[in-house]
DSSP file (Angstrom, degrees, kcal/mol; ACC not computed):
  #  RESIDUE AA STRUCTURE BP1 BP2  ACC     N-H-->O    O-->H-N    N-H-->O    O-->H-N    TCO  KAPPA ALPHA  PHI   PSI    X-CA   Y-CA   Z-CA
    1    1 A X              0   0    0      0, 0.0     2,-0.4     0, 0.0     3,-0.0   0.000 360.0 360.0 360.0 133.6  -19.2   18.7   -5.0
    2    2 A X        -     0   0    0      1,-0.1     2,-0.1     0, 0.0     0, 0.0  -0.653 360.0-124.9 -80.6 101.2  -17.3   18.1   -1.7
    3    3 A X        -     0   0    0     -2,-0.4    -1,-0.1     2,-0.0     0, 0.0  -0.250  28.9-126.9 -67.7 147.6  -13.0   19.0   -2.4
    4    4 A X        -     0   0    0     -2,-0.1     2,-0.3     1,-0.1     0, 0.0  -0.324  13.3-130.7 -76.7-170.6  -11.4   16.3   -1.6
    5    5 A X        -     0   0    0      0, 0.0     4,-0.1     0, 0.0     3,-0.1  -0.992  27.4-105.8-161.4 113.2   -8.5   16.5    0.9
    6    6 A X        -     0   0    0     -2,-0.3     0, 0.0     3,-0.1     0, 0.0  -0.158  48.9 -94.5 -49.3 143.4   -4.5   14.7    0.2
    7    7 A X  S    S+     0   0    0      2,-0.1    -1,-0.0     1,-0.1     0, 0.0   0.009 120.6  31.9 -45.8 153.2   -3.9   11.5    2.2
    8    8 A X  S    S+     0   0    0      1,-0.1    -1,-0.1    -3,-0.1    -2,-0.0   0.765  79.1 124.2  46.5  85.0   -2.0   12.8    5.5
    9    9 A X  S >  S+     0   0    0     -4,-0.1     3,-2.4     5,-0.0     4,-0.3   0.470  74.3  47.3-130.2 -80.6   -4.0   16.2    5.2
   10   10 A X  T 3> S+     0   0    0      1,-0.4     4,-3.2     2,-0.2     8,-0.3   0.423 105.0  53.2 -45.1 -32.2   -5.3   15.5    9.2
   11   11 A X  T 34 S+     0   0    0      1,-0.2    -1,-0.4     2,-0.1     4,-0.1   0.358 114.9  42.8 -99.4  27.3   -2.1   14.6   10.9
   12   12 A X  T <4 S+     0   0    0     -3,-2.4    -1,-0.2     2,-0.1    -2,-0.2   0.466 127.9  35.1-119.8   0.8   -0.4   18.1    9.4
   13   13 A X  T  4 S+     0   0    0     -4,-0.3    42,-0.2    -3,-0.2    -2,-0.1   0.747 128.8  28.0 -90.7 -56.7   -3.7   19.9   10.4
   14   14 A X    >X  +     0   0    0     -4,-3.2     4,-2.8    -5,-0.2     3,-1.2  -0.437  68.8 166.0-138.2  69.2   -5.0   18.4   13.4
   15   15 A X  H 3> S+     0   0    0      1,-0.3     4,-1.7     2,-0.2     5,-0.2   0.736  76.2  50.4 -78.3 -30.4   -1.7   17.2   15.1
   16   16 A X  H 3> S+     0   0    0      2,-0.2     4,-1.1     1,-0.2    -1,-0.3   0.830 106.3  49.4 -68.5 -28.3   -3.5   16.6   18.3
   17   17 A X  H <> S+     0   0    0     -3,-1.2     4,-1.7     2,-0.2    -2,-0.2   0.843 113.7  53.1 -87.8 -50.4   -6.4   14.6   17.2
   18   18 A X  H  X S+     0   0    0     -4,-2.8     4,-3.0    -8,-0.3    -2,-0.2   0.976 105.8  45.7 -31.2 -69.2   -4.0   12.7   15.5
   19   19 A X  H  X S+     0   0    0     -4,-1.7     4,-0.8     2,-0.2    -2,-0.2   0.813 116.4  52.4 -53.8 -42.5   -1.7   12.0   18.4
   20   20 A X  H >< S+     0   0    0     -4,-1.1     3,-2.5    -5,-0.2    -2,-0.2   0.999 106.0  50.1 -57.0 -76.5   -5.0   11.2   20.1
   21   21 A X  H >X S+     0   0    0     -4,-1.7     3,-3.4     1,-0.4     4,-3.2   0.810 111.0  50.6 -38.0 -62.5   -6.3    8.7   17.5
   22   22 A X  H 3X S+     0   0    0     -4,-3.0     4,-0.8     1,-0.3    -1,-0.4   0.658 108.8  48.3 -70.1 -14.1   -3.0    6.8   17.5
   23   23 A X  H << S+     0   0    0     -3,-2.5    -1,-0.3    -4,-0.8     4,-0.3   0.299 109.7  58.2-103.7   2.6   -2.8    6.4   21.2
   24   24 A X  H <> S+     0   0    0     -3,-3.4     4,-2.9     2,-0.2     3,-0.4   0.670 110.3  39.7-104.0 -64.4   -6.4    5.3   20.8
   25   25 A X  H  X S+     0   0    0     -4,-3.2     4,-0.7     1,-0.3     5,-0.5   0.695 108.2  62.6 -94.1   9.8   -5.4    2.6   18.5
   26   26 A X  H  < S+     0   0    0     -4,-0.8    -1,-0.3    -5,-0.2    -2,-0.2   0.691 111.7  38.6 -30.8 -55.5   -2.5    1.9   20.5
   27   27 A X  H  4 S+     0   0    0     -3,-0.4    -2,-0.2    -4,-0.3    -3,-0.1   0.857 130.6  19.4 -76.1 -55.9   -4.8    1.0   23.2
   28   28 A X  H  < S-     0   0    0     -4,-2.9     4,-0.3     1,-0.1    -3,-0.2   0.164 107.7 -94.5-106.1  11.5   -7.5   -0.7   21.6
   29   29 A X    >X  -     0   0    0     -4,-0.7     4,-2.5    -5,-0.2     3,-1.7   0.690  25.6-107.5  53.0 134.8   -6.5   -2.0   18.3
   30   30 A X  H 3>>S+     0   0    0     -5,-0.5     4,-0.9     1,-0.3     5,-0.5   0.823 121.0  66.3 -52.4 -31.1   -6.9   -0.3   14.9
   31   31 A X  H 345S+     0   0    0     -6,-0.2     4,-0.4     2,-0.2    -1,-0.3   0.869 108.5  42.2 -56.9 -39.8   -9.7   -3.1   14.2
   32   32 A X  H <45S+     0   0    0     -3,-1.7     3,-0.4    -4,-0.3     4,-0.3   0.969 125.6  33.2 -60.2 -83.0  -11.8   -1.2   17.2
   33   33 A X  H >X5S+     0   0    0     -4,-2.5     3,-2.2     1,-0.2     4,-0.9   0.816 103.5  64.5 -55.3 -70.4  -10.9    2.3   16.1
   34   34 A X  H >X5S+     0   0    0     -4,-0.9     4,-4.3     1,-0.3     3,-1.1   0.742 101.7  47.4 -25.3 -73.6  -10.7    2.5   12.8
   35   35 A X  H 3><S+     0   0    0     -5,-0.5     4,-2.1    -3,-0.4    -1,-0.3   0.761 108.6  50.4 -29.6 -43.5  -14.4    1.6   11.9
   36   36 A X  H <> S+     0   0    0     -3,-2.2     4,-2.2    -4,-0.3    -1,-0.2   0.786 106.4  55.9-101.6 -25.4  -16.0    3.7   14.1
   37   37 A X  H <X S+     0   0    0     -3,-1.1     4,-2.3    -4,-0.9     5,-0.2   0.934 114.6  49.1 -77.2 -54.0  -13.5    7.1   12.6
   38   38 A X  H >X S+     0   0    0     -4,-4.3     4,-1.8    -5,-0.2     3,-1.8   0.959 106.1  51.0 -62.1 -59.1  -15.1    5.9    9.0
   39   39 A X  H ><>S+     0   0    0     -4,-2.1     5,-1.6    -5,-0.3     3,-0.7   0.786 111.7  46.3 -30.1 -54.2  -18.4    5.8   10.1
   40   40 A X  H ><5S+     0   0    0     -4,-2.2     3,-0.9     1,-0.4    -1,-0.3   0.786 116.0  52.0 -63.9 -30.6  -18.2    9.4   11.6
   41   41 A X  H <<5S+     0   0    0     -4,-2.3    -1,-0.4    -3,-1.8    -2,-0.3   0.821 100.4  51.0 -95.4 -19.0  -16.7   10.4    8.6
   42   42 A X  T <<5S-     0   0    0     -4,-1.8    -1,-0.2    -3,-0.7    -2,-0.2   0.150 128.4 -87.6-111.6  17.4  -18.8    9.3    6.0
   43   43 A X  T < 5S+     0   0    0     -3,-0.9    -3,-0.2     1,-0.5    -2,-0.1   0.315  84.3 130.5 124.1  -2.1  -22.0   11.1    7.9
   44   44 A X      < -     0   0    0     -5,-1.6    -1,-0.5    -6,-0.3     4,-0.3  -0.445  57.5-143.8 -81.0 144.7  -23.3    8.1   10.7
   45   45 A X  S    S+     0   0    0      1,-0.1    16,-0.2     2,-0.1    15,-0.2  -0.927  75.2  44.3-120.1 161.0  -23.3   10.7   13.7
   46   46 A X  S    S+     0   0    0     13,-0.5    -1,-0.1    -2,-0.3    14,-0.1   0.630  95.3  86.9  17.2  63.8  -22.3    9.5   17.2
   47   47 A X  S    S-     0   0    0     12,-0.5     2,-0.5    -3,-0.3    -2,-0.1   0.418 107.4 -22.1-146.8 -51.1  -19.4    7.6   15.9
   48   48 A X        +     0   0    0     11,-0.5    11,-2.2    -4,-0.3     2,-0.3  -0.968  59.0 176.9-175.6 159.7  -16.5    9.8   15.7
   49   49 A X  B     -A   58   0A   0     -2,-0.5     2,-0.3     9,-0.3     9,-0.2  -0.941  18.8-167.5-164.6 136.5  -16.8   14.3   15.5
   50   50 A X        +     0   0    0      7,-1.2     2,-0.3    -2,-0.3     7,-0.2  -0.953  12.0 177.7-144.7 132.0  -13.2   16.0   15.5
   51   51 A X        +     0   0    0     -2,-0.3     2,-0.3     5,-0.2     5,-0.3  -0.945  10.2 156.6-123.9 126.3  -12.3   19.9   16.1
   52   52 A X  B >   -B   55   0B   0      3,-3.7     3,-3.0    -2,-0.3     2,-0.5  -0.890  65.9 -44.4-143.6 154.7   -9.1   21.2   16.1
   53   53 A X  T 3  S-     0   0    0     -2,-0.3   -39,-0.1     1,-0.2   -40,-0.0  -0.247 123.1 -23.8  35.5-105.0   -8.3   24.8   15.4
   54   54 A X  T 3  S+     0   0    0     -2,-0.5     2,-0.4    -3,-0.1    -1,-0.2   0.356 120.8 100.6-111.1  -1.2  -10.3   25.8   12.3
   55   55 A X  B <   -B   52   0B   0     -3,-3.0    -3,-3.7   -42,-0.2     2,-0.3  -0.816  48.2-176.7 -99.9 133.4  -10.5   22.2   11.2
   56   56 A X        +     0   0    0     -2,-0.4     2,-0.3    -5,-0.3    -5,-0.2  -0.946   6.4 170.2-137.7 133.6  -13.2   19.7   11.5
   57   57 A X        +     0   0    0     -2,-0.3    -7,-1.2    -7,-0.2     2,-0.2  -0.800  43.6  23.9-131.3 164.0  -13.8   16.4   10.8
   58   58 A X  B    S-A   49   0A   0     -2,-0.3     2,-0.5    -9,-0.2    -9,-0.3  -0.560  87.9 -63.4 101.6-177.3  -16.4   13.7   11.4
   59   59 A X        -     0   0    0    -11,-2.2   -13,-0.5    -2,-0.2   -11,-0.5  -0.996  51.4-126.2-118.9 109.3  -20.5   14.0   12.3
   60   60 A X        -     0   0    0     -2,-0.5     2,-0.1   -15,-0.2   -12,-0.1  -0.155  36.6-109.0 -64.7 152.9  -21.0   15.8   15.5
   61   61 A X        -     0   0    0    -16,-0.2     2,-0.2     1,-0.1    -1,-0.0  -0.456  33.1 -97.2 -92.6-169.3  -23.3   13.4   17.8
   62   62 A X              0   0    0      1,-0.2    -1,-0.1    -2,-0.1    -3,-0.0  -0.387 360.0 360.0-122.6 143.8  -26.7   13.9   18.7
   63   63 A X              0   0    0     -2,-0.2    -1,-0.2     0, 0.0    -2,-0.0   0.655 360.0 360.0  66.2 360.0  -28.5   15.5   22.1
């Protein structure tokens, strides 16, 4: 069984990918982004893959 992880876990974690994301949906609307960040996260791979420090989030893509 997978522990789960508190709401706002990412932006105290992985403050850059954060900061990224939002300037992301800054740019393109959350309606774009948003989807494509669940997808990655719930295992579709080349849809959204995150590193920072010792944290990772997302489904790395393929090839």
């Amino acid at each position: 069984m997978s522990e789960s992880k508190p709401k706002g876990w990412m932006r105290d974690a992985m403050p850059t990918c954060a900061e990224w994301i939002d300037d992301l949906r800054a740019t393109f609307g959350a309606d774009q982004v948003d989807p494509s960040i669940r997808a990655g996260m719930a295992g579709m791979p080349n849809k959204f893959w995150s590193t920072e420090g010792c944290n990772t989030i997302g489904t790395p893509f393929e090839g």
